[in-house]
C-alpha positions, 0 to 999 in steps of 0.5 A, a space after each residue: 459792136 464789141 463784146 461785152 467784158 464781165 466787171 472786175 474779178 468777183 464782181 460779176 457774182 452776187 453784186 448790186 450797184 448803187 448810185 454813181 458819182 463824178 468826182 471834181 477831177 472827172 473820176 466816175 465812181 460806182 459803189 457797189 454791194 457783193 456778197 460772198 455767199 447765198 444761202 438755199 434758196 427757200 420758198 417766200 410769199 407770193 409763189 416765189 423763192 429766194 436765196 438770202 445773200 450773205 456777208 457783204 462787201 461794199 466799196 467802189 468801182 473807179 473809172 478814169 475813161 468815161 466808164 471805158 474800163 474799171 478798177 475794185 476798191 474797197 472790202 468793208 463789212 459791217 460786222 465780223 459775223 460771216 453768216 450776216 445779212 442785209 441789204 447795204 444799199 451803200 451811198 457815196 459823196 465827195 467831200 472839199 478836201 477829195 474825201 470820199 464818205 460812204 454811207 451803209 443800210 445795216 439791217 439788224 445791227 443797231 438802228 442805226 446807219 454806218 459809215 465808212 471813208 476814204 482819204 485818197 479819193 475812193 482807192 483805199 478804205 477801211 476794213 470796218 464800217 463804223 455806228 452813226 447814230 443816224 436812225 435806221 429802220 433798215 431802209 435806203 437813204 441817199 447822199 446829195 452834194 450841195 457844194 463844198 462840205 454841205 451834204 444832204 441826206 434824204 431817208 427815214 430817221 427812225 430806228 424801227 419803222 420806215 417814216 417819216 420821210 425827212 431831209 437832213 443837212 451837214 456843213 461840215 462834211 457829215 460830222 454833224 446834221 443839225 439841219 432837220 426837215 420832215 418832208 412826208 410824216 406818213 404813207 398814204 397807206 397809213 401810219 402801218 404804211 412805210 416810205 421807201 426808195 426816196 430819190 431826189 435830184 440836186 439843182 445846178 447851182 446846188 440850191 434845191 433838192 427837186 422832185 424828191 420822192 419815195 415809193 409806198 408799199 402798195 407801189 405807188 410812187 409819191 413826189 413831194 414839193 421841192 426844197 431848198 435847203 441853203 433857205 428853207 433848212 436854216 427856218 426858226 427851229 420851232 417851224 423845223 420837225 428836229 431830232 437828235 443831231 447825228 454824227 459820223 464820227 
């Protein structure tokens, strides 16, 4: 077996990796989120210790062989504050033109989600991330192609508290979600219980959003019924749980 070779440069220190994607031209593309320091490691719940790391980066590891070799781009932060904290969690889609949208978990900052785009298929990106006004406890969420500029995004709209889980649609690249879904209201743990992690897969013909899913405080993993978007998302306004619409721009 040949031996192992580190990831690119700084990466190999303080990294976490997000979910992949395949580009239409067969790039794989692998956000990652690096911080550049940690601070003393302090004692937290649980008899365990934790050293809270520190001003992130997030961008992309590129691949043009199946993953054989790779190559760093990006160094986007949320804020110029070097002391700053969070869990990025960044989420990535391809858009019709080869855009590539990069949605960012920014804890603390404004409840908010920020969002981030390359115009030259994921090698080069801006030194800032930009507000949404996409709510956000702080918590994970996820892109999902449905074709085209038809994106689904499943996470907690909510600017203080993990829930409800819900499903919103874009038409036009996430310039504009007015496609609203409420998928779970609450945890089974309750109103104080959160709804976290959610996942889900897209069908092939990129007509269902299958076993999506989250995971409770108490850990126990919950899936709900599957969903249509192209259908079920474009019901009466009145049958659909709706917020404000959020843009990305």
């Amino acid at each position: 077996m040949e031996s192992l070779e580190p990831v690119p440069s700084r990466l190999h220190n303080h990294t976490f990796i997000r979910n992949h994607i395949v580009t239409r031209n067969g790039r794989m593309l692998l956000p990652f989120q690096h911080y550049l320091k940690a601070d003393e490691t302090k004692a937290i719940t649980n008899n365990r210790r934790f050293s809270a790391p520190q001003n992130p980066r997030n961008g992309v590891l590129i691949s043009r062989d199946s993953g054989q070799t790779w190559t760093e781009h990006g160094d986007i932060r949320l804020t110029k504050e070097d002391e700053y904290h969070s869990w990025a969690e960044n989420n990535i889609v391809e858009l019709t033109d080869g855009r590539i949208g990069m949605i960012i978990r920014a804890d603390g900052l404004d409840g908010v989600l920020y969002y981030a785009e390359s115009k030259d298929g994921g090698y080069t990106w801006p030194k800032l991330a930009i507000k949404t006004d996409i709510p956000n406890p702080g918590s994970k969420a996820t892109l999902y192609s449905l074709g085209g500029d038809r994106v689904a995004i499943l996470h907690n709209p909510n600017s203080k508290h993990r829930s409800p889980l819900a499903l919103w649609v874009s038409e036009d690249g996430m310039k504009n979600w007015p496609y609203h879904r409420v998928l779970v209201t609450e945890s089974v743990d309750g109103p104080d219980g959160r709804l976290n992690y959610p996942e889900g897969f897209v069908s092939q013909d990129k007509q269902w959003l299958t076993k999506p899913s989250m995971i409770t405080d108490t850990g126990r993993s919950s899936t709900v019924p599957d969903y249509r978007p192209s259908t079920e998302v474009r019901s009466s306004g009145a049958e659909l749980p709706r917020c404000s619409p959020g843009h990305a721009n």
